[in-house]
N, C-alpha and C positions, 0 to 999 in steps of 0.2 A: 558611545558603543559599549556594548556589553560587556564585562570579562568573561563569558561564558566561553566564545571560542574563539580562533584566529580567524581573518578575513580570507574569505575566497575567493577564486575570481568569478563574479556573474558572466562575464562573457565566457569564461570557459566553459563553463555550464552549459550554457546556452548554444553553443558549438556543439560539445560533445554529445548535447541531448537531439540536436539535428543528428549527428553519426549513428547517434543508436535505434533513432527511428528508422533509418534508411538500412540498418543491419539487420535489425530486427524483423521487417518486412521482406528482406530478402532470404534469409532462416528462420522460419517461426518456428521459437520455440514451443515446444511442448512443456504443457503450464498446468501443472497437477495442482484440484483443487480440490479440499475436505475444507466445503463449507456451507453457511448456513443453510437449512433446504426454502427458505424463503426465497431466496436469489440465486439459487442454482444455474437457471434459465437464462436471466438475464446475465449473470457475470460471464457465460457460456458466450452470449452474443458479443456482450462489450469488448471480450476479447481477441474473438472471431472479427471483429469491425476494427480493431486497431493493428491487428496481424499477426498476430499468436493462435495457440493451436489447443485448446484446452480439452482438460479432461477431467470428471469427475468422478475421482476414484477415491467410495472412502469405504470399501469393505475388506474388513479383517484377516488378513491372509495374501492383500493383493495390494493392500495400500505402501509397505516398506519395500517391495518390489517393482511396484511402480516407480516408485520416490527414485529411486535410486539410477531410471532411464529416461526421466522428466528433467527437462530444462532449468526450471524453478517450481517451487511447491508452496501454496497458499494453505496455512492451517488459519481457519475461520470460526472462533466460538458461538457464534450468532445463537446454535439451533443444536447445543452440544448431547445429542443421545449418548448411550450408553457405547453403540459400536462404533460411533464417531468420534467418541473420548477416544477407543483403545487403538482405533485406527491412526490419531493424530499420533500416539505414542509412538507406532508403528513405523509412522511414513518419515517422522522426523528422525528415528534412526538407521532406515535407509538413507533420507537427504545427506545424514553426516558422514555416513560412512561412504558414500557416493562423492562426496562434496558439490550435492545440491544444493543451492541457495533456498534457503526456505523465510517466508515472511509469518511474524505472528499477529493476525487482528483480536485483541481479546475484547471482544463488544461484549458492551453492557455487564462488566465484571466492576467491582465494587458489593456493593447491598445484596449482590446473588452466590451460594457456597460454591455449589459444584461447580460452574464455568471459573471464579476465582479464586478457587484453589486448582484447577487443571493448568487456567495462565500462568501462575506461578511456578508450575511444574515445567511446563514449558520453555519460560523464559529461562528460568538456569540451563537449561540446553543450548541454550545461545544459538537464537534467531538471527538471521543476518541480516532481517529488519523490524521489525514493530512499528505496526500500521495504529492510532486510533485517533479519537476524538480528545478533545485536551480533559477533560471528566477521566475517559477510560487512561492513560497515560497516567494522570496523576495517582488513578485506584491499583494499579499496577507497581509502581514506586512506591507505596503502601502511604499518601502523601493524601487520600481524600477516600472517601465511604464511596464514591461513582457518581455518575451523573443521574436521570430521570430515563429510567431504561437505556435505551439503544442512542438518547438524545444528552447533549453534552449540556451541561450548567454551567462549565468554567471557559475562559477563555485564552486564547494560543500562549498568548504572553502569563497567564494563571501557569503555564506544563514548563516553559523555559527548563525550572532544577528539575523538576522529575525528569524531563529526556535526557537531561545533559548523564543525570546518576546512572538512568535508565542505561544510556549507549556507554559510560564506562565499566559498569557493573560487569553487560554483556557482551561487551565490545559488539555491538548491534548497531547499525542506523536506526533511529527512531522518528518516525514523522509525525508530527500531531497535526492532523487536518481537520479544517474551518476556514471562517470566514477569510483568513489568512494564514498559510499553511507555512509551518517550520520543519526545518530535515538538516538532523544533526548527526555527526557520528563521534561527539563528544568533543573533536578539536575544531571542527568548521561548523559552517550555519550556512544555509541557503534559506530565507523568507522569501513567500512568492505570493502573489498577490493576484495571480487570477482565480478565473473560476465565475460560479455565477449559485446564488442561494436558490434555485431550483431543481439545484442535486437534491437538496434535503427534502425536498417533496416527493421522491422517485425511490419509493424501495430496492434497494439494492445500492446506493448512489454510492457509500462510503466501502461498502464489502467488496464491491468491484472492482474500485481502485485498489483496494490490495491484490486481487489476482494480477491486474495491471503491472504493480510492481515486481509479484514474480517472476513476470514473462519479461519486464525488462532487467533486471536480477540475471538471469538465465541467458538472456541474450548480451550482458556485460560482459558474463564469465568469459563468455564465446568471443568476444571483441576485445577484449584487454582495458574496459575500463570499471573506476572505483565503483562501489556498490553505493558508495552515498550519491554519484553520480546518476545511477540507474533508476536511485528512488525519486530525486527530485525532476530527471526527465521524465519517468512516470507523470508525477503530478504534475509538470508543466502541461505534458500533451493532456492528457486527462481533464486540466483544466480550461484549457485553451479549445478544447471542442465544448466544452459547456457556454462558455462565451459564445459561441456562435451557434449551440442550436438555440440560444436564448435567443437570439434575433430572430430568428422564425417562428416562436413557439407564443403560441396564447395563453398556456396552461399545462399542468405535468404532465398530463397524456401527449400531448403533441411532442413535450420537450424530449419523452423517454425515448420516441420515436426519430427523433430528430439529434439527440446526442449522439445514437447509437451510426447514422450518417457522418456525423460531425466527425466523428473520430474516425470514419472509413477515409475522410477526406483530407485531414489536416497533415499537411507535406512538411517534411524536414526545413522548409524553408521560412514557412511560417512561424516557424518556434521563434527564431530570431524577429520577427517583425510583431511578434505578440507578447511576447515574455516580458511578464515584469516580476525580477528577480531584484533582490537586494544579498550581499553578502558579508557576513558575519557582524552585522549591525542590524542586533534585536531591541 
């Protein structure tokens, strides 16, 4: 076992992340998004098919306003213009002074100025999670140059010290997602091992699951549980619907159509007969 962090328990996990599906369903949050404008559309649906309430709010004046009556709030680099930089500034100090949960994806920051150095700005405002790729994670902790655009070079166990630094720096949960997804908050670890590599064919696959985790972020506050709990239920469900539209699906188009099902359909009950969790042995 690592010394990275103490052991947690998978079954509790895996419990609580039943609770929070069945919570979250019954209160959908409102899930404020500034993000990429490639995936707009679809992170709109993915969150609408899992049970949250989203909104794409990223103009000047209306975005810290917003922040501030949202559930959870996704700040998303993907596609960082000018008034979506000033709006992320914005909404994330509405989030804090609200005590919004807000999540930070900084895609494809490393080798690119303006989105990382804006990450950087960001992350000392202390995210209450940080979403990426184990490349983006590492360029982030200032630990690698970034991966090959938006696509990761390194792998989950490559980000291990950067998230650990990463989540005590900012006292943040930090996820590094891939082929095997980690979710720290600097003294625990949850490794999870589903999923299916036909997300990466699906634009939007990775940006999505961040909105995901805001709305369940959002619907933690609401229920009384940990924020590192809410990220890794996130990626359980998240993942656990990709495993099954992968059983229907010929190819990305049918899959994009069929995840967006998959997660209409995956019942709190499922989590437990699906989940394969490991804890605090990375």
């Amino acid at each position: 076992m690592s010394d990275l962090l103490r052991p947690a328990s998978a079954s509790d996990l895996v419990e609580q992340a039943a609770s929070l599906l069945a919570a979250l369903r019954a209160a959908p949050p409102l899930t404020h998004c500034i993000t990429n404008s490639v995936v707009t559309g679809f992170t709109a649906n993915v969150l609408l098919a899992v049970g949250a309430a989203p909104a794409m709010v990223d103009i000047v004046g209306e975005s810290g306003v917003f922040a501030g009556i949202a559930s959870g709030l996704l700040v998303n680099l993907g596609t960082p213009t000018p008034e979506q930089r000033a709006a992320s500034l914005e909404a994330v100090a509405g989030a804090t002074a609200s005590g919004t949960p807000w999540v930070l994806d900084p895609v494809a920051i490393g080798a690119l100025p303006v989105r990382t150095a804006l990450a950087h700005s960001l992350a000392e405002l202390r995210p209450t999670a940080i979403r990426g790729n184990a490349s983006e994670i590492l360029a982030l902790a200032g630990l690698s140059g970034g991966g090959r655009g938006v696509d990761a070079t390194d792998s989950t166990d490559a980000a291990i010290d950067a998230a650990r630094s990463l989540a005590v720096r900012f006292g943040s949960v930090v996820a590094v997602s891939g082929p095997v997804d980690l979710i720290t908050d600097g003294e625990r670890a949850f490794r999870l091992d589903n999923g299916h590599g036909l997300l990466t064919r699906v634009t939007g696959g990775g940006c999505a699951l961040g909105a995901v985790m805001a709305a369940f972020l959002g619907a933690a506050r609401a229920n009384g549980n940990a924020p590192l709990i809410a990220v890794a239920a996130a990626s359980l469900v998240y993942t656990i619907a990709a495993e099954r539209a992968a059983e229907v699906s010929t190819g990305p188009g049918g899959f994009a159509v069929a995840f967006l099902d998959a997660l209409a359909a995956v019942q709190p009950a499922d989590i437990s007969s699906a989940a394969r969790v490991e804890a605090g042995a990375l």
